[in-house]
N, C-alpha and C positions, 0 to 999 in steps of 0.2 A: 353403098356408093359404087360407080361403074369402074370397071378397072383394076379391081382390087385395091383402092385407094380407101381410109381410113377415115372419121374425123378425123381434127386433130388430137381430142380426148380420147378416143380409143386408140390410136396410135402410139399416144403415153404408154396406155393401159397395154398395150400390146407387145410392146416393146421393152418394157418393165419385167412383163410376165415371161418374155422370151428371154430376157437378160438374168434375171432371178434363178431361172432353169437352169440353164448354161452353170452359172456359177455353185447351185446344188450339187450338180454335179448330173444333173437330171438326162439321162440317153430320152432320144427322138423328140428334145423339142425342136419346135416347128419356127420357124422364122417368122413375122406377120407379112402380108404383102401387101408393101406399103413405101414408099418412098418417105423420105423426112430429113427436114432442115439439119443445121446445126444447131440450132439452138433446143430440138425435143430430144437431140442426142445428146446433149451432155445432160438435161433434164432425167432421161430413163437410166443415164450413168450415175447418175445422184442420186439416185433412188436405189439402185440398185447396192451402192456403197451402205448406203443407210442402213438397209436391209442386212446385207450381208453383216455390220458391224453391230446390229441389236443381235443377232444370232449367234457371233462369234461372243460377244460377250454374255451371253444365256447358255452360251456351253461352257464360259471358262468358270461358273459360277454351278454347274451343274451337280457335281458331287457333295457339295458344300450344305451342312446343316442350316435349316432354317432360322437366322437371326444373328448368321455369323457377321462380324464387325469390321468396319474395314473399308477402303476401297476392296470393290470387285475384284478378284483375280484366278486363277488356276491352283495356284498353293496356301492353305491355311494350317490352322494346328486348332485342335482343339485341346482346350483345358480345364482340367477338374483343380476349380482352385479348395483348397479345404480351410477349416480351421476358424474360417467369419467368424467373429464373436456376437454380431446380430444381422437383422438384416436392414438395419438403416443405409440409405445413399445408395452408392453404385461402387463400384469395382473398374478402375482403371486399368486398362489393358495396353502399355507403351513399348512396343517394339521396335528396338534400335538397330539400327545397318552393324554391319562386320568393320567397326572403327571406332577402336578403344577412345580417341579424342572427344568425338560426340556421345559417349555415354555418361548418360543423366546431365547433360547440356543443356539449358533453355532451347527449344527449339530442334533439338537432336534427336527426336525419335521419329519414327517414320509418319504412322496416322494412326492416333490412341482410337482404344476402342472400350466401350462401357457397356456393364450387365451389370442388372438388379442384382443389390444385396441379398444373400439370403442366409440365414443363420446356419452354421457349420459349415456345408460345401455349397461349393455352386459348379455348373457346367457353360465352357461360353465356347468362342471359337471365335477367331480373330484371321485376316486374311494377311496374309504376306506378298511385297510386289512380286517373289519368283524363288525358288527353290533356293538356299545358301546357310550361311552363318548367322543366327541373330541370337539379340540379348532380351529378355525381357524382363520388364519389370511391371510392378503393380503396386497399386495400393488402393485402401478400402475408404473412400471419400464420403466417411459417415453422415456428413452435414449436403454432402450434394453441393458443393461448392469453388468446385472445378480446380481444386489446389491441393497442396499435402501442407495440412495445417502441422505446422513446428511450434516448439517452446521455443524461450530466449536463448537457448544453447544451440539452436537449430535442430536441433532430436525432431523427428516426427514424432506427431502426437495420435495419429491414425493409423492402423493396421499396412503394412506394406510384404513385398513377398518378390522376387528373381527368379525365374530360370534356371535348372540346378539346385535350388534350395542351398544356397551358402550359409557359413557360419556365418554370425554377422555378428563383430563387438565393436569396438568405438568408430565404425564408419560403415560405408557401403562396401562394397565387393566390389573389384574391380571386375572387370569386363571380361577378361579367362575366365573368371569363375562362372559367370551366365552363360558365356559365349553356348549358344546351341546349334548343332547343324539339323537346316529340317529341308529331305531328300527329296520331298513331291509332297503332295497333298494329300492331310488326312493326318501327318503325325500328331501325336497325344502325348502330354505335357502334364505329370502332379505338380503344382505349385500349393506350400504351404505358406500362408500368411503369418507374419507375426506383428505383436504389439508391444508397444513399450512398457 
């Protein structure tokens, strides 16, 4: 077109690609020359956020083994849980915030995460929102049935396991005993399951 004037679809295209640069961090991109409304600017601004925020979140998931569970984030743990007694169901992975109150609360753990059963150990990895204190708990939901099935005494009647591996007799552990600090991403966690 005369003038150095655009369509207005390469002008998107152009202005996206010049904006995408800039924010790579890209030295000598070229500006397009091209004049444009308001309205293809905040369009090549949109795009550009888009971009930038599928990228930002493909690097914060960068380190991270394949199949780790979770929301997406920068800090995970991975865990060798041992001790399965089969490999029926999945393995419940519930990671609770730094607050003794919410622990093992309806609704109190952050975002479970599940891997296949497998007999003796298994390996998983679970993402955490951001480096700090947490609790974890597990247990082995032999029936796939999204609960920790209990007797009339309330006892689980399925394989269960914490963070710290506590003693465990007529209750749970209180939350010092799991409480884990985990520094950045990548910490490694033995959890031993036991069963009634």
């Amino acid at each position: 077109m005369p003038g150095g004037w655009l369509r207005p679809s390469e002008s998107i295209l152009a202005s996206t690609c010049y904006f995408v640069a800039l924010g790579a961090g890209i030295q000598g991109a070229r500006k397009p020359a091209m004049k444009f409304g308001l309205a293809r600017t905040w369009l090549a601004l949109a795009a550009v956020g888009l971009t930038l925020s599928a990228s930002q979140t493909a690097g914060a998931q960068g380190g991270a083994p394949a199949g780790c569970t979770g929301a997406p984030s920068a800090t995970w743990v991975n865990l060798t849980i041992e001790g399965l007694r089969n490999s029926n169901g999945v393995v419940t992975i519930a990671p609770y915030p730094d607050n003794p109150a919410v622990f093992l609360k309806p609704r109190g753990s952050l975002a479970n995460g599940r891997v296949k059963a497998r007999a003796g150990m298994v390996q998983a990895c679970i993402f955490l929102p951001e480096p700090g204190a947490y609790g974890l708990a597990l247990y082995h939901d032999e029936n796939a049935n999204g609960k920790v099935d209990k007797n009339g005494l309330g006892i689980p009647k399925e394989g269960f396991g914490f963070s710290n591996n506590p003693r465990i007799f007529f209750s749970a552990p209180s939350f010092k005993k799991v409480r884990v600090v985990v520094s950045g991403p990548g910490a490694s966690l033995r959890i031993r399951m036991k069963y009634p």
